[in-house]
C-alpha positions as CSV (number, residue, x, y, z in Angstrom):
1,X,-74.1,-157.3,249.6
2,X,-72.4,-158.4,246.3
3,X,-69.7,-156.6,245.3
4,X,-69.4,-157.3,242.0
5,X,-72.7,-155.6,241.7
6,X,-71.8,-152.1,243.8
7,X,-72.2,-149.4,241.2
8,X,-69.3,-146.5,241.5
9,X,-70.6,-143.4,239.8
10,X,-68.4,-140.8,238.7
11,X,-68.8,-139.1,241.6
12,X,-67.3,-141.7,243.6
13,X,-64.4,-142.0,240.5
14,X,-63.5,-138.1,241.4
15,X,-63.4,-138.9,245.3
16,X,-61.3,-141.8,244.7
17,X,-59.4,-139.5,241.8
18,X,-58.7,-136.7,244.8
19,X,-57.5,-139.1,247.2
20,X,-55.0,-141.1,245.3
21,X,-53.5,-137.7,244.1
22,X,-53.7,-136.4,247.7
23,X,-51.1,-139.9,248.1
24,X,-49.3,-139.5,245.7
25,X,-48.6,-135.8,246.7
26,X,-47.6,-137.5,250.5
27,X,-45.4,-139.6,248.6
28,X,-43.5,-137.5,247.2
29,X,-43.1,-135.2,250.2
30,X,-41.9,-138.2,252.2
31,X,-39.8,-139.5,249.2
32,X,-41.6,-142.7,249.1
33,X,-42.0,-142.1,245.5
34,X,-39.5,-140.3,242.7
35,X,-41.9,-138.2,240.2
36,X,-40.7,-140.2,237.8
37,X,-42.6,-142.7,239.0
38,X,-45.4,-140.6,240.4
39,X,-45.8,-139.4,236.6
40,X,-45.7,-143.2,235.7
41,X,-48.2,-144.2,238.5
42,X,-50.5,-141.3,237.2
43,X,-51.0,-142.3,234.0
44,X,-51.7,-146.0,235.1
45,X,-54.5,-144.0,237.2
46,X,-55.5,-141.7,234.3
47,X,-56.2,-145.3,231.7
48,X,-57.6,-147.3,234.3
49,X,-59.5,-145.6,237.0
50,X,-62.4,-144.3,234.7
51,X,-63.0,-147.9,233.5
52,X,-64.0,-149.1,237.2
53,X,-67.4,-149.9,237.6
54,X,-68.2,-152.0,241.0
55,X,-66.4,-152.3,243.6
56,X,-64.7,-155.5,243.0
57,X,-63.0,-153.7,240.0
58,X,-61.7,-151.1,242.0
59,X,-59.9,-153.5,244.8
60,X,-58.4,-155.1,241.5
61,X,-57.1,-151.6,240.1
62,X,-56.0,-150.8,243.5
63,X,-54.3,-154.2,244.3
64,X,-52.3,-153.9,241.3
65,X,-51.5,-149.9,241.7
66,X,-49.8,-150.8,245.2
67,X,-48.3,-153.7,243.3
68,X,-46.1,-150.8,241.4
69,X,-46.1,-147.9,243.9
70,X,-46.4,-149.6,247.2
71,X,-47.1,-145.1,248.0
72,X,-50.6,-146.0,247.2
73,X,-51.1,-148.8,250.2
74,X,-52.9,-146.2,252.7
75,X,-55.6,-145.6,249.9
76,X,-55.9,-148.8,249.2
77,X,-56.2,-149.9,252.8
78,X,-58.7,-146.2,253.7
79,X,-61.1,-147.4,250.3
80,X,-61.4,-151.2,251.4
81,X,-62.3,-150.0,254.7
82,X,-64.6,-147.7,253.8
83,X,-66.7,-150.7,251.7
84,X,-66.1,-152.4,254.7
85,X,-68.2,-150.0,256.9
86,X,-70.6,-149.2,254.0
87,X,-71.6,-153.2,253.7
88,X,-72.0,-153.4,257.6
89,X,-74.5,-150.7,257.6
90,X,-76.1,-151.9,255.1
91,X,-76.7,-155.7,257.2
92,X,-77.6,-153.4,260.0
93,X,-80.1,-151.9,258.0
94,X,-81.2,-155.5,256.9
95,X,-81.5,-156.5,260.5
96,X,-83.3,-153.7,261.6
97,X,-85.8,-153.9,259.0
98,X,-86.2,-157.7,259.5
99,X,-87.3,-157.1,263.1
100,X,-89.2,-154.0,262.8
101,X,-91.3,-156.5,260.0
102,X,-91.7,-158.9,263.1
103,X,-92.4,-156.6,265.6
104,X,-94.9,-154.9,263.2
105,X,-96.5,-158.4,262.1
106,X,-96.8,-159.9,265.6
């Protein structure tokens, strides 16, 4: 599946909006990040993250988020992994429907 073409709704933008705040919370707990620079990560969030449209946009906001505030890796890592999983269910799917056409035209 091409990811340039993998629509994120605003529903995903929210989920996605939740999680990095969830890390930037962790981060400051652990110290990983000063608010200062949480506040400065934030807004980079807040101007960028409602422009993402597929999901190759969103690796390139992320890559460059962790650039700044390395705090942000685990989301960045959790998100790419989830597309991950997503696109090999999706070839399962594939599969599965490719040989349940044979099957069913045999």
């Amino acid at each position: 599946m091409d990811p340039n073409v993998i629509n994120i709704g605003p529903e995903r933008i929210k989920e996605i909006y939740n999680i990095l705040a969830d890390a930037m919370i962790d981060g400051i707990e652990k110290i990983e990040i000063s608010e200062e620079e949480s506040k400065k990560s934030a807004e980079y969030i807040v101007q960028n993250l409602d422009s993402v449209r597929t999901q190759t946009e969103l690796i390139t906001f992320l890559e460059q988020l962790c650039k700044s505030w390395p705090t942000y890796n685990n989301c960045y890592h959790k998100l790419l992994n989830e597309q991950k999983a997503f696109e090999d269910k999706k070839k399962i799917q594939e599969v599965e429907s490719s040989i349940n056409n044979i099957t069913n035209n045999s």
